[in-house]
N, C-alpha and C positions, 0 to 999 in steps of 0.2 A: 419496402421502398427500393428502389433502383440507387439509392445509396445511403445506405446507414447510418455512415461518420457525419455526412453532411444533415441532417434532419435531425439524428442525435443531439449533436452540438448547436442546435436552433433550442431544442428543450433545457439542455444539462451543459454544465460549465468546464466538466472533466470527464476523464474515460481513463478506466482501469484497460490499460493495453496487452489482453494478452495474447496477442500476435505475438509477440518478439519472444514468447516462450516457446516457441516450435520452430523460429527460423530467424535469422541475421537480414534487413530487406535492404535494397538497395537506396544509394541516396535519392533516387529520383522518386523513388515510392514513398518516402518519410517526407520529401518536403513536397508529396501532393496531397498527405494531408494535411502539412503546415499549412497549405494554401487554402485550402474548403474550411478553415472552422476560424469560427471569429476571434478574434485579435484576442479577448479575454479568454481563450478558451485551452484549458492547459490538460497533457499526459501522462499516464503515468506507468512507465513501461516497465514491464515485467523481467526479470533477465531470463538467457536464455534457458533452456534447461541442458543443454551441454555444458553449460558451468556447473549449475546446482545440482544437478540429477545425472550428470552423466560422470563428473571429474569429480564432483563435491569440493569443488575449490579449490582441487589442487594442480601447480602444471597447467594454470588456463590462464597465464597473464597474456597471449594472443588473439584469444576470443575476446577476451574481454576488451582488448582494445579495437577489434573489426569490430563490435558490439556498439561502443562508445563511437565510434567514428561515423557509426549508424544513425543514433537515434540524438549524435549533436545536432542534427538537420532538423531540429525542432527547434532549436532555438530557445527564444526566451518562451517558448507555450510547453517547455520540458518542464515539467514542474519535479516531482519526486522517483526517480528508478525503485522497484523493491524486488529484492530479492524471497524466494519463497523455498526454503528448503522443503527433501523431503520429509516425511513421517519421523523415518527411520535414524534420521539424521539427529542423531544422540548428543548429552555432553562429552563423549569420551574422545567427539571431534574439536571440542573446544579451540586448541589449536592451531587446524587448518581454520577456522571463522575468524581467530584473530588475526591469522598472516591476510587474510585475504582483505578486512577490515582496512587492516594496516596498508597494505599498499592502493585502497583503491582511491582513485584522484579526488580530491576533495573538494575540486568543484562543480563536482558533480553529488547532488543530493540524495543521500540512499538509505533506503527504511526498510525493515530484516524482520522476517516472519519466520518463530522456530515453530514448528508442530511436534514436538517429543514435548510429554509434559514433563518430562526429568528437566526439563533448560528453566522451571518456575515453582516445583516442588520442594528442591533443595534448596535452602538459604542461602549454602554459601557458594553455589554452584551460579544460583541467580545472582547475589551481590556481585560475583567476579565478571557475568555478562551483562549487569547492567553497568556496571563501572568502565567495562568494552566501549558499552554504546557514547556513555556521557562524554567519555575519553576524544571521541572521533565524531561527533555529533550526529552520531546515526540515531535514527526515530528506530523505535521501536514496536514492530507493529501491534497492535491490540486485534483478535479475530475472535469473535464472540457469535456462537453457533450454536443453536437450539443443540442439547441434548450430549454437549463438547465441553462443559461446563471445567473442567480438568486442562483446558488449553487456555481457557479465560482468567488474564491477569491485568491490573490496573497501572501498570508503571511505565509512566513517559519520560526518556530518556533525553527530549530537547524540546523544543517551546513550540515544536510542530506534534499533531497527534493525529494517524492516520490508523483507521479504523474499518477493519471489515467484517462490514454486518451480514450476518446469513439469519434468515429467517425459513420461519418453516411452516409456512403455507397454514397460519392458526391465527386465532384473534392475540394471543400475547405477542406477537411480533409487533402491536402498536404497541402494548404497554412496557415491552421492552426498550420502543427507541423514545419514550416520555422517559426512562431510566436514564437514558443516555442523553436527553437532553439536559436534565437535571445534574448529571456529574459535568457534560461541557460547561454548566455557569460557570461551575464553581471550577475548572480547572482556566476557562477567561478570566476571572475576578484574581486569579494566582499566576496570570501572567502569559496562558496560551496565547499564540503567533499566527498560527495556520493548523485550521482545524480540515482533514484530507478522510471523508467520510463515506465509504462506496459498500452498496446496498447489492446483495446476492437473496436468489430462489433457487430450490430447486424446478420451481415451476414458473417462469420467467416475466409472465405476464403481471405477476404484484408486485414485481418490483418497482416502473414507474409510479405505484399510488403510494407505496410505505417512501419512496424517495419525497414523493410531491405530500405527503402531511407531514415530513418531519423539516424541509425547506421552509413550508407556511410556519411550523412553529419559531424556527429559525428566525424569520423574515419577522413576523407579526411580535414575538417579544422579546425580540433583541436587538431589531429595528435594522436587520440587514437586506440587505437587496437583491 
């Protein structure tokens, strides 16, 4: 199509933004997409990777505010910021994550994906990050990846759960997301808020169809719209 955002946001309700991980945009570019997508239709932008991957969080309280002053031009359609550390990005950074935590503005919404499977294998390594998250009510991302099995953990850190599914181009990628429907009941029936559910391929073309059966199960038995 001759524009993406716009046709996108006719099908789906939100978009994992990862634009903003490669560059800071200006405000006239953020609120032309506020403009083209419908009113219901909410972002969820990635930080940059000059914070995460370049500084690892540290010395970047200035990006982060040209960052923030960026993507406020969204308005009330800003739904969740997340941060995506690298790999390598160990516990033994633990606390530059918490200073960063700690000072980031709190009204602004922000969900934190670690990829080292040391930040979920230790007990007490985990109790002290997920005690992090509850602390500052950061979501905790859930990233559940064919054959990654070692980064896939269950623990939501606030009454949002925001979830990145990767499939891998195979028939258990449906019986995986009937997996994941089956634990949303039960984490709605215990008080979930805002379920933040975005669908990855390596081969890009099946992701609207595992998006569009796991929305019908969504819709048809749980009675949403």
């Amino acid at each position: 199509t001759k524009d993406e955002l716009a046709y996108y946001s006719t099908q789906f309700n939100s978009i994992e933004l990862n634009a903003t991980f490669y560059r800071i945009f200006p405000e006239n570019t953020v609120t032309n997409w506020y403009n083209k997508t419908p009113d219901s239709f909410m972002f969820f932008p990635k930080i940059p990777q000059q914070i995460s991957q370049f500084k690892r969080l540290v010395n970047c309280e200035d990006i982060v505010n040209t960052y923030l002053d960026s993507i406020i031009h969204l308005k009330e359609k800003l739904g969740m910021i997340f941060l995506q550390m690298h790999p390598n990005f160990a516990p033994k950074s633990f606390n530059n994550l918490k200073l960063f935590i700690e000072a980031w503005p709190k009204e602004f919404p922000l969900a934190v994906e670690l990829r080292h499977p040391d930040w979920f294998h230790e007990p007490s390594v985990a109790k002290e990050l997920y005690d992090l998250f509850e602390t500052h009510n950061v979501s905790n991302i859930i990233v559940d990846t064919a054959g990654r099995r070692d980064l896939l953990h269950m623990k939501l850190t606030s009454k949002d759960a925001f979830i990145r599914y990767n499939g891998a181009n195979h028939e258990s990628d449906y019986t995986r997301l009937d997996d994941w429907f089956e634990r949303i009941k039960i984490w709605i029936d215990n008080g979930l808020e805002n379920l933040y559910f975005f669908v990855h391929q390596n081969i890009e073309t099946a992701s609207p169809l595992l998006s569009k059966y796991f929305i019908e199960r969504l819709n048809n038995e749980l009675g949403y719209n």
